[in-house]
N, C-alpha and C positions, 0 to 999 in steps of 0.2 A: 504494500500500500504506500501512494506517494505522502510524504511528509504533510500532515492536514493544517500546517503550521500556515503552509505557505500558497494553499490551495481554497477555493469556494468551498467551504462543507457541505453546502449545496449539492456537489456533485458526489460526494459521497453516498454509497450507500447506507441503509439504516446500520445494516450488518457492523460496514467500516467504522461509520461515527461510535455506534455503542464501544465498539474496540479499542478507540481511539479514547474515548469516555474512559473508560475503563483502566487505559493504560497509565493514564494521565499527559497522554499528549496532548488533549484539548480539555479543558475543564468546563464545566459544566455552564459556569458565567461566559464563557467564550461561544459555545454554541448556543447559549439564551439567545446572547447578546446579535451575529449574525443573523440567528431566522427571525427575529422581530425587526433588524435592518432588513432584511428580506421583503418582510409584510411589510412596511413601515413605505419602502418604494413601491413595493406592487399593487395593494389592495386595492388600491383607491380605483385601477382600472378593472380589478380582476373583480371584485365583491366577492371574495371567498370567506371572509372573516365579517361577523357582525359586530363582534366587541371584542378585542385586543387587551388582554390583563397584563401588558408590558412589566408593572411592578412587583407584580405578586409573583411573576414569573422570575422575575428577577432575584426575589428575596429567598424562590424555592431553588432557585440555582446555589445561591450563597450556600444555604444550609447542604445543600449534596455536595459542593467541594466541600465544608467544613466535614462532613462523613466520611467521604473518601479520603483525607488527611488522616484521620481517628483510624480509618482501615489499614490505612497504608502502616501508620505508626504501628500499629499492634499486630501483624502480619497476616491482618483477613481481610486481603485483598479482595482473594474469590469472593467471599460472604458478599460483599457488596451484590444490592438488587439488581437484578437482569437486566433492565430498563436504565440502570443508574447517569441521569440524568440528561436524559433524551427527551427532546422538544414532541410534541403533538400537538393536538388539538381535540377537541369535541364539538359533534355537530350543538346544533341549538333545540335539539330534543333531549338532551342529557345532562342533568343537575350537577353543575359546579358549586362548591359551596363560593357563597358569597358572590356569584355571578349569577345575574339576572337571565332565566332560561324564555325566553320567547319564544317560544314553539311556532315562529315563525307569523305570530299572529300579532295584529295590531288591534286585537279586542279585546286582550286580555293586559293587566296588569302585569308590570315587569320588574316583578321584586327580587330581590337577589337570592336564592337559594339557600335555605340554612344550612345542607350538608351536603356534601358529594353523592351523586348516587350511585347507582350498586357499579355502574361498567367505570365510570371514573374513579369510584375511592379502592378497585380490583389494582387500576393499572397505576395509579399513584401510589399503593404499596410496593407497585414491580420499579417504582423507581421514575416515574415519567413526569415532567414538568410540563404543565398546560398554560400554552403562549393563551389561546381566549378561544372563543365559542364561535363555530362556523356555521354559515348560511344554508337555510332549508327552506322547503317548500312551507306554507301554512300545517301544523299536525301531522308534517310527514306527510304528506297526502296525494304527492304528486310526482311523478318522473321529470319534473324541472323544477328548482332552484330557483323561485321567482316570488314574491310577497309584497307585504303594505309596510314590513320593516325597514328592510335594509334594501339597496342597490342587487339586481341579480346576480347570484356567481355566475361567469364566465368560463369559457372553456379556454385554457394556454393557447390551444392548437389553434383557435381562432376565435378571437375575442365578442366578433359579432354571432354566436353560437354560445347556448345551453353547456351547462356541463352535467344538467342530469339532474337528477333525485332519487330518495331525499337528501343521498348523503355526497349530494353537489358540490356543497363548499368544501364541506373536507377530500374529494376527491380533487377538487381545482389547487387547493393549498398544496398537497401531497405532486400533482403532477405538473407545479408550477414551481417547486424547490422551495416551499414558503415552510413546510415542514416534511420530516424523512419520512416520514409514516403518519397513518392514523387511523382512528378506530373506525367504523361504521355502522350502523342497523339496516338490516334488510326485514320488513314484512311484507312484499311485493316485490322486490327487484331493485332494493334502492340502495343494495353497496352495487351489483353487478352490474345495473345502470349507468351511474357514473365513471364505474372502472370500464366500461365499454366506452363511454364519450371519450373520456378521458388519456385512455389511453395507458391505462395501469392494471396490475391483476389485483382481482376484487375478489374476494371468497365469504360464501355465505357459506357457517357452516348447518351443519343439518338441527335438527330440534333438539333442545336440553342440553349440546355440544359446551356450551356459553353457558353457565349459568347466568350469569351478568348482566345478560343481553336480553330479559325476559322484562315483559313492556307490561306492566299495569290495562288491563280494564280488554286485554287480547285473547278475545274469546276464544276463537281458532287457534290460538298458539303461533301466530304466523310469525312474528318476530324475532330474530337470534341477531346476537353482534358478529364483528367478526374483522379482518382488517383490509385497507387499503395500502395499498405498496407499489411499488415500480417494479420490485423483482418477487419471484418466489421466495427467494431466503427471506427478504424482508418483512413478507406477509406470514412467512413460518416463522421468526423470532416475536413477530407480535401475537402467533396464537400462542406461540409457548407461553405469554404471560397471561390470556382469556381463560386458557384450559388449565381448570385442577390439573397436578402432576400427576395423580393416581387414577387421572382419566383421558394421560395422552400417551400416545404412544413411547415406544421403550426409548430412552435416552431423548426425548423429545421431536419434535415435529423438524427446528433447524439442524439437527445433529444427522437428520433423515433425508433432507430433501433432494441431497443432491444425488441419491440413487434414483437409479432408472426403473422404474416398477416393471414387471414380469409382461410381458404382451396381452393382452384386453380386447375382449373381443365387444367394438363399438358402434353403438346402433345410430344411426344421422338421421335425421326428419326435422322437417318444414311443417309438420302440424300442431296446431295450436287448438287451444280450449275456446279461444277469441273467435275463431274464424266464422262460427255459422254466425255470430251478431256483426260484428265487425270483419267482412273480406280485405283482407290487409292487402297491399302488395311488399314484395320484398326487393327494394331497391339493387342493382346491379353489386353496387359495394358490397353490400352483407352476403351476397352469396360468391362474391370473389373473397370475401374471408374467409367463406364455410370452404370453399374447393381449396384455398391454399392449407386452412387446418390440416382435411382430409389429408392432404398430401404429405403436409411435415408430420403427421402418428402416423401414415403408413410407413414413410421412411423410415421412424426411430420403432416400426417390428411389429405396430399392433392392424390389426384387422378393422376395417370400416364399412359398414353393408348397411343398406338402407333400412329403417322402420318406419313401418308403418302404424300409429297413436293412433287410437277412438277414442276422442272424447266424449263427455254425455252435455247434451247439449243445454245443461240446466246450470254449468257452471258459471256462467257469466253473471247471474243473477243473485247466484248464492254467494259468490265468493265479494263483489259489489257491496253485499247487505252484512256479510261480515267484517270485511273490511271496516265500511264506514260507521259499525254501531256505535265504535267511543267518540266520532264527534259527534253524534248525539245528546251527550250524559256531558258531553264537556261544561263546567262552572262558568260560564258566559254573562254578563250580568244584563239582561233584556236592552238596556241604551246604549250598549257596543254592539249589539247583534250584525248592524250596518256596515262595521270597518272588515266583517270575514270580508274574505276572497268570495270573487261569484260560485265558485264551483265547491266551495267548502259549505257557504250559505244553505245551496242548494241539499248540498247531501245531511248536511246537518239537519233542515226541514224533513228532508225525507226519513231518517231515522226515527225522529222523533217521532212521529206517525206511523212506524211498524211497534206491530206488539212483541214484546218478550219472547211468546212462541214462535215467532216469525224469525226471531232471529235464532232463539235453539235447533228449529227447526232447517234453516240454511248450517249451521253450523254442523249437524248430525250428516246433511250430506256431502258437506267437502270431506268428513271423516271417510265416508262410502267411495268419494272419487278418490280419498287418497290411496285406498287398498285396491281399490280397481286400477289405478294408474302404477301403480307399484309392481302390482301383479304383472301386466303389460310390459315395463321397462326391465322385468329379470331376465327376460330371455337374451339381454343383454349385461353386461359387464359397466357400461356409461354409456351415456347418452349424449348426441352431439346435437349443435344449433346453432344458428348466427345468436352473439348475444342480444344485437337490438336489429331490426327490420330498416332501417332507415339510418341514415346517419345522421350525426349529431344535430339539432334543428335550431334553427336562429330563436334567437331573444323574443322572446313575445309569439313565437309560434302556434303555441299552443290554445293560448287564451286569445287567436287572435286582436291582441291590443296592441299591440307592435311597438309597446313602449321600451324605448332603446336606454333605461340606464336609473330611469328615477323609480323608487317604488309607487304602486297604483295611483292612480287621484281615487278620493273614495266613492265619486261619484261612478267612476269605471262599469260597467255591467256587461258581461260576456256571458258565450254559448255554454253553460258548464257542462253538458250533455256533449257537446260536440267537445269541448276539451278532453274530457273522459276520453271518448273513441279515437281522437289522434294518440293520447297516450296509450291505452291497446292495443293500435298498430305500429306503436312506433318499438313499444317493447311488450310484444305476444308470447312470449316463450318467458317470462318473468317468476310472476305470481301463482304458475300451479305449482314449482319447484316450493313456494313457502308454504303451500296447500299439504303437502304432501311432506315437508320434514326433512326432505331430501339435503344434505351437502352439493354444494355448487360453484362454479369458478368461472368469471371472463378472466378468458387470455388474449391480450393482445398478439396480434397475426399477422393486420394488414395497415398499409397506410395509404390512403387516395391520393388521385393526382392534387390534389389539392389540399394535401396535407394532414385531413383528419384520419384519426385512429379508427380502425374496425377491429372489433374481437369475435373471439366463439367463446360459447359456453359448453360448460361440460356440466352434466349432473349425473353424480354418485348412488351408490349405494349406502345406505347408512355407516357410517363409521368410514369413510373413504377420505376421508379429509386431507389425508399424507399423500395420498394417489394424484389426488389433484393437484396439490401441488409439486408433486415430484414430474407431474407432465405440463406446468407452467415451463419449471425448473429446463426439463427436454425442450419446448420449442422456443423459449427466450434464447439458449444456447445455440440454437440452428446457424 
């Protein structure tokens, strides 16, 4: 590794920096101090960050060099946390103490958090200094990055472009050098999402995998954390710290990843759950991802044969009504009702108006699609797909409001029905993978003439999480 003395730690890998951290070639206040010079020049264009804790980052820096000195002194170096003293972020659905969580809403009160919650006070035990809180869609609710809070996060690759949802900002921060890693939540699609705009490997892992990553008021279970990285190694040193020890593989996930796993016999399909409501099309790009994937796993030994998926044609509605039940119940106070987002409004209205059975009821049968779709995907080893049907989509796409930079006027009123169905087709192969529990992974593959990032997805078998990324690991290497 080149001397980080004298180089962007930017360019470093998370892997390197942690080493680097570690070694005490770079201390802790040195790398604070860079990736807040980082944000510090970028944000203002990128809007990846909503609130920047420069200070508190700074004081949590001080105190990890003053540990690491106490370590060194006394010969427990090793001992020092895994993490020890490595910048991140968290999205703005996840409780910083003392930093105010907006869930992306401008209807709610924005009081600072009395304590960490469960995925940040996990990885601030492993060691990790949190620069501030990154940009989300309103409640997580949507495959872009867009609100009444803050400025939209952008995508590196091109600035007038989405970098996704919901976990946008933290994918734009991670793929823009503003931080070496960072955590994500997926209940729909929204680490894989990003890590497809973006241009990063994203891994949702499968249900219960995270305990951490388990979301309050989530009836279907649909939500797990998991990480955003640039490389395989770096999304396996950030599960090593998600995953109990006694519930990850032998020696851990990075000690593992750079083995080639055994040949896999892989099933590819274009079929989606979306399709009979929404007929998508699948833009050229996404399927020059999917034939160049095929190509780099048959190369590195494994089998690709086509599958054919039945969905049952009642998912769309159930998984919809599951999804949206908790902004239903959300503490709204009736004279902000106005400032949701249109498509939040909407679905919020609509919740409220379904009965409790309605939604047990949806819920008992994503259960039935998930044993049926389970069933279906064994006769294969993983499953392949473009991760997103479309490539990365301009600012304001989706709601067409085409507003290029400032967050909504409140007066704004969009299609929220017609927003829905472009996000469906923009990423169709998303949300039955959280349906169903499954582990999952975009790998970036391809890049367009014009510069943006296209991935494939891969989805596991229960417990496959090292697989996946040991076949990020294989075609990053190609």
């Amino acid at each position: 590794m080149a001397d980080p003395s004298v180089q962007d730690l930017s360019q470093l890998t998370a892997v390197e920096l942690r080493d680097a951290l570690a070694s005490g070639e770079v201390s802790a206040r040195e790398a604070t101090s860079h990736f807040l010079a980082a944000i510090d020049s970028t944000n203002k264009q990128l809007g990846a960050f909503v609130t920047v804790t420069a200070d508190q980052a700074m004081t949590d820096a001080k105190s990890a060099d003053q540990l690491h000195a106490q370590f060194v002194r006394s010969g427990r170096r090793n001992e020092l946390p895994p993490l020890h003293g490595m910048p991140t972020a968290f999205k703005d659905l996840t409780d910083v103490a003392g930093v105010p969580t907006t869930h992306g809403s401008a209807a709610l009160e924005h009081k600072p958090a009395p304590e960490d919650g469960a995925l940040a006070a996990t990885l601030k035990v492993h060691g990790v200094i949190s620069l501030g809180k990154t940009q989300v869609p309103e409640f997580g609710l949507t495959a872009y990055s867009e609100n009444r809070v803050a400025p939209p996060s952008r995508n590196p690759h091109s600035l007038a472009r989405s970098s996704g949802g919901s976990s946008g900002g933290s994918a734009a921060a991670v793929a823009a050098g503003l931080v070496p890693f960072a955590p994500g939540t997926d209940g729909g699609g929204s680490i894989r999402i990003p890590a497809g705009a973006c241009g990063l490997v994203g891994l949702k892992p499968g249900r219960g995998v995270v305990p951490s990553g388990a979301s309050a008021g989530d009836a279907a279970k649909l939500v797990v954390a998991g990480p955003l990285a640039k490389t395989a190694a770096d999304a396996a040193l950030l599960m090593d710290a998600l995953v109990p020890r006694d519930q990850a593989p032998d020696g851990g996930y990075l000690a593992n990843v750079g083995q080639a796993p055994e040949p896999l016999r892989i099933g590819a399909t274009l079929d989606s759950p979306w399709a009979g409501i929404y007929p998508f099309q699948i833009e050229q790009e996404a399927m020059d991802a999917l034939s160049l994937g095929i190509k780099l796993l048959e190369k590195a030994g494994h089998s690709v044969t086509e599958a054919e998926i039945r969905y049952d044609n009642r998912y769309p509605e159930a998984f919809t009504t599951a999804w949206t039940a908790g902004v239903g119940s959300a503490r709204i106070a009736p004279q902000r009702e106005a400032l949701l987002t249109p498509l939040t409004r909407t679905f919020r209205r609509r919740a409220q108006q379904r009965s409790a059975l309605k939604v047990n009821e949806a819920v008992s049968f994503l259960r039935q699609f998930e044993h049926d779709t389970i069933t279906q995907y064994s006769d294969w080893d993983l499953m392949l797909m473009p991760t997103l049907a479309q490539t990365p989509r301009p600012i304001g796409w989706f709601t067409g409001g085409g507003h290029s930079g400032e967050p909504w006027p409140s007066e704004w009123a969009g299609d929220a029905d017609e927003d829905y169905k472009r996000q469906c087709e923009y990423a169709p192969w998303s949300s039955m993978v959280n349906v169903c529990g499954l582990p999952a992974i975009s790998i970036p593959v391809h890049t367009t003439q014009g510069g943006l990032p296209m991935g494939i997805q891969l989805v596991g078998r229960p417990g496959s999480e090292l697989v996946l990324l040991q076949l990020a690991a294989v075609l990053e290497s190609r």
